[in-house]
N, C-alpha and C positions, 0 to 999 in steps of 0.2 A: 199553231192554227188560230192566234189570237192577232186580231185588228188593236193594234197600238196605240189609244189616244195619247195626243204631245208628242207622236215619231212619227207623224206624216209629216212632219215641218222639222226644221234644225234651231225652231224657239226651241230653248234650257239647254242646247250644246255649252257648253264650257267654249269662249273663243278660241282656245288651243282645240281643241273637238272638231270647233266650227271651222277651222282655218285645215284642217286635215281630210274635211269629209269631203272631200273628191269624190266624185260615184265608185262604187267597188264594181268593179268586173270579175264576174266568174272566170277564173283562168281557166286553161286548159290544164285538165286532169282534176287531181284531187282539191278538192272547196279547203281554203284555208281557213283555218278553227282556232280561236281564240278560247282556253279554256282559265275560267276565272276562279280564285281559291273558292273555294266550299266554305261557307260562312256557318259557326257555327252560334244557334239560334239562345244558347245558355247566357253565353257573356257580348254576342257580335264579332268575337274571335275568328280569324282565321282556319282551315283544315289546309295545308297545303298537302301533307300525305292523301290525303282524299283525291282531292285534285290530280296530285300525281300518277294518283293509279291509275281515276280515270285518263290522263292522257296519255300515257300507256298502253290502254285497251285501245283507247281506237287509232291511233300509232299505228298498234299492230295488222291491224283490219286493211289498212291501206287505203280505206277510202277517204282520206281526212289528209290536210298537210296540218298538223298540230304544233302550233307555236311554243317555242318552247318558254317556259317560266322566266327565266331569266330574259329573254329577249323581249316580251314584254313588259318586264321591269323596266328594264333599260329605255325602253320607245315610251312607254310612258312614263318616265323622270325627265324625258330631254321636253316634255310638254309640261311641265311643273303637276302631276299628279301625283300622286302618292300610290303606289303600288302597294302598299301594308294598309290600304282604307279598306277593310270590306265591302263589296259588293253584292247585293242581291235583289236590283231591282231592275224595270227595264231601260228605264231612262240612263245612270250611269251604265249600262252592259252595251248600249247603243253610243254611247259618248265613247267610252276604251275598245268599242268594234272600228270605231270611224279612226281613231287614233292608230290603231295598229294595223290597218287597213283589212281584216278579218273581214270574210264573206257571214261567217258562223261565228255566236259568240255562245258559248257552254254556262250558265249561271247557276246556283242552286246553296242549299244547307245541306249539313251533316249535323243533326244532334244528338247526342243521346237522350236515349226516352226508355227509359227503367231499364229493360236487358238487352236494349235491341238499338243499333245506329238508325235512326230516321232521315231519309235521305229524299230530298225534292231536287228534280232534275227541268232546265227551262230551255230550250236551245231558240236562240232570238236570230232571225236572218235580215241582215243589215239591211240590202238592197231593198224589201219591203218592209222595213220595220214590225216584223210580225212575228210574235212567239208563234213557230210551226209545231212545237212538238214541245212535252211534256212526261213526266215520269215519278211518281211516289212509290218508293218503295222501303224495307227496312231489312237490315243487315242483324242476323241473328247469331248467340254464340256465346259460350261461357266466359270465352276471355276476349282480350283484343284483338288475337292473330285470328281466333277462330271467325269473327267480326268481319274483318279484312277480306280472310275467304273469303266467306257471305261474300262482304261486295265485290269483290273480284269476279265473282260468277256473274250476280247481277247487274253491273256494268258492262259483261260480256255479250250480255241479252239487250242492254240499251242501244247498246252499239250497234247491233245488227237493226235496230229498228230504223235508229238515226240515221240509218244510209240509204234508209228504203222512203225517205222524207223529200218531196215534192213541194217547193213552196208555192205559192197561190200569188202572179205577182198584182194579181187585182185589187189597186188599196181602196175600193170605193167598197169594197166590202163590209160588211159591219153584221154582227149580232144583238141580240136585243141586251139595252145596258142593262147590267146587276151591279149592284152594291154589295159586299157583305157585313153585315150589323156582327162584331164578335162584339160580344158582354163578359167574357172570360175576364178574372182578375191576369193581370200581367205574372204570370208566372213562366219559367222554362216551361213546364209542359202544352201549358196553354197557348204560346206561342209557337211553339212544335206543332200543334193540330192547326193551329189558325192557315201558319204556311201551306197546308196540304191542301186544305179547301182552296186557298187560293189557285195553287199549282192544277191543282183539277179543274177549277174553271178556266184560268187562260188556258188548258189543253182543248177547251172545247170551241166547236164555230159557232156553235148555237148562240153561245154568250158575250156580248162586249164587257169585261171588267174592268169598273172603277179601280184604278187601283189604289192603295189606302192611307198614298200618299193626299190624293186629287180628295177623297172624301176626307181626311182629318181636314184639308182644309174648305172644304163647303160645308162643314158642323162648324167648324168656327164663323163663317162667316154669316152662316142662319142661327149664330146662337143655339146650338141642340147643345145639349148633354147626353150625350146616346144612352147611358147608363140610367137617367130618368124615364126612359121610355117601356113602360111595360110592355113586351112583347104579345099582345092581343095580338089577334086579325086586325080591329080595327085600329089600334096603334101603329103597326107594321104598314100597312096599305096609307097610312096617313103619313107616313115620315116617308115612304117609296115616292109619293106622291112630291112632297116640299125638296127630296136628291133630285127628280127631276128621268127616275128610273124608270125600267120597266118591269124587270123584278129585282125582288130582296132576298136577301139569303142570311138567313139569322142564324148563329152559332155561340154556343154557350159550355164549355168547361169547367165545372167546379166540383166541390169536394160536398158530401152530404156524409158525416160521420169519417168513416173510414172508409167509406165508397168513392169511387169516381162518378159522376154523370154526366154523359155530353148530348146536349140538347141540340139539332139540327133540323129546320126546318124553310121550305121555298114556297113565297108566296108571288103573286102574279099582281104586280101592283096595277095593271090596266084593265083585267077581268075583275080585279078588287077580291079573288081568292087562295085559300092558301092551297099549294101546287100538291105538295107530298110533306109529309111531317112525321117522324119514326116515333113508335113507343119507347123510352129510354130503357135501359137495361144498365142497371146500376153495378158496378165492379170495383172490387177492392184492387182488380189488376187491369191498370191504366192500357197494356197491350191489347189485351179484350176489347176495347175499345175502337181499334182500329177496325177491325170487321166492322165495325156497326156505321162507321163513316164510309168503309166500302161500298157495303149495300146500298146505304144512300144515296152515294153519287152514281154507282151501274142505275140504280128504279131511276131517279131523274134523269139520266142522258137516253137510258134506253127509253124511256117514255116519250123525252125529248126529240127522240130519232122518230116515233111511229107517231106521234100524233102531238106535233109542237102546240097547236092551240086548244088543248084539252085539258082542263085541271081533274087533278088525281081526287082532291077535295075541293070542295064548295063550301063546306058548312069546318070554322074554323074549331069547332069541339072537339071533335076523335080524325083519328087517323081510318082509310079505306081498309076494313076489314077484307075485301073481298081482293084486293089487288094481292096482299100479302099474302095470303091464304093461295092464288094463282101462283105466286111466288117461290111458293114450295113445291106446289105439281110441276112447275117449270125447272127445277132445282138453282135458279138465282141464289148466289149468299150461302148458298152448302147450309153448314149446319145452323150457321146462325140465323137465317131466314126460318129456318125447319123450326127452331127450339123460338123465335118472335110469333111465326104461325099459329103455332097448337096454343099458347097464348092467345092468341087473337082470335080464337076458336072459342074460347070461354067468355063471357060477360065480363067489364073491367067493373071490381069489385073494391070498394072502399074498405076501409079500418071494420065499418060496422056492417059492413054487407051489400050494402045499395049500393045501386051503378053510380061510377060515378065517370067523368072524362079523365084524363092525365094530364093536371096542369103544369103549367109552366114555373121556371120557380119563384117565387113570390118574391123577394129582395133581392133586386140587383146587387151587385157588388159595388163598394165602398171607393166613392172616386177622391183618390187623395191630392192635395193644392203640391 
């Protein structure tokens, strides 16, 4: 459901890409599906078992002709590409759809993230060049087989979504550009969350996303150091402004002790206010974690659904007491919404008692030559 900037044109085709991108025609019967390895996000590593199962599942479905592995090896080596290059972006998923003549191209990660497989799913439809559908999910389990299960199940569930996908073939569409600012030190884990935010914005219409390819290189070319930038309001609204955005979406992973903390928050760089901003909830188990990027993303899209020009805040101090607090009569977020509320029911209370806001954290991370 994502407008594609650089895939409404066949500028950054590979001329082997370019020399193959014929229009694809929907054949008659099942949409042919290119499914690409599962990139994993630790080393850039391939998963091809991952891969496999998913082509597998939707194999079985029937609503899919799913090319097999080898067969797109093969089609892409007779075009000098390398078939063991990982892929997980949309520009190369669009370059090896045109090559294999694929209507669907399947892209995504598998990493592990403490006890649980993290898995981003992107399915990009050639003809419009547009990510239609989207899927973050994580595969739980003591060992590997039990893992697999897991995702055996939940691929069984993507599957049935994937086939109920409707593309939009109107490319003059667009949502409003974001950018997302991560400040996270480059770590596995950090990299693992960075992908999901992403995968949750291109699942959304609301939003056109930079992707982080196009912003590494407009910070280069405006000179930023993103990691100089203290994340204010007024900092954030001022670098939204010089990307050329409409919102910002700031993400932050790091470690405090033996805690984890991920900071998440969307401002509106044209209203000049910050949208929704979460209280953090510091955890020694990095899993815990993912609830609290849930909630996040359902209060922004759902908000984004009923009232797209309303900011959530105004004043970039504290987060909306009263929204969260709704949050839980509503039962949004289960428990983790219920146990942020009754929090946000009390006064935010410093070291010595006085109210104080929930800053941001004070030293970026250490940007190495």
């Amino acid at each position: 459901m994502r407008l594609l900037p650089k895939l409404m044109v066949t500028i950054g085709l590979t001329a082997a890409a370019h020399a193959a991108s014929a229009k694809v025609e929907s054949p008659k019967g099942p949409s042919r599906m290119a499914v690409l390895e599962f990139v994993d996000l630790t080393d850039n590593s391939q998963k091809p078992d991952v891969a496999d199962l998913m082509r597998k599942t939707l194999g079985a479905t029937g609503n899919w002709t799913v090319l097999p592995r080898d067969s797109v090896a093969k089609r892409l080596g007779e075009f000098n590409i390398n078939p063991h290059q990982s892929c997980n972006n949309p520009q190369c998923s669009f370059d090896i759809g045109n090559v294999v003549q694929a209507e669907y191209v399947l892209f995504g990660t598998a990493s592990p993230l403490a006890s649980v497989q993290a898995v981003t799913l992107k399915l990009l439809h050639i003809p419009s060049a547009k990510i239609v559908w989207t899927k973050v999910l994580e595969a739980e389990g003591g060992s590997e087989s039990d893992r697999m299960r897991s995702l055996e199940k939940a691929f069984s569930g993507a599957a049935s979504e994937m086939a109920k996908v409707k593309p939009d073939q109107d490319k003059a569409k667009h949502g409003k550009s974001l950018a997302v600012i991560d400040l996270s030190e480059n770590s596995p884990q950090s990299r693992a969350f960075f992908e999901r935010v992403c995968t949750r914005v291109y699942g959304n219409t609301a939003f056109d996303l930079m992707s982080p390819t196009e912003l590494t290189e407009l910070l280069t070319a405006l000179e930023i150091n993103k990691y100089s930038v203290v994340p204010s309001l007024e900092n954030m609204i001022g670098l939204g402004q010089k990307l050329g955005v409409s919102n910002l979406l700031y993400s932050r992973l790091y470690r405090d002790g033996r805690s984890y903390i991920y900071r998440l928050a969307m401002y509106d760089v044209s209203g000049k206010a910050l949208v929704l901003e979460l209280p953090p909830q510091p955890s020694e188990d990095i899993i815990k974690l993912l609830d609290y990027e849930k909630v996040f993303f359902n209060t922004l899209f759902s908000k984004e659904k009923d009232a797209p020009n309303q900011a959530v805040v105004k004043d970039g101090s504290k987060s909306n007491k009263a929204l969260w607090i709704s949050l839980g009569v509503l039962g949004i977020g289960g428990g983790v919404a219920a146990y942020w509320v009754e929090n946000l029911r009390k006064p935010d209370k410093g070291a010595n008692g006085n109210n104080q806001a929930i800053p941001f954290p004070k030293n970026p991370p250490d940007v190495k030559d």
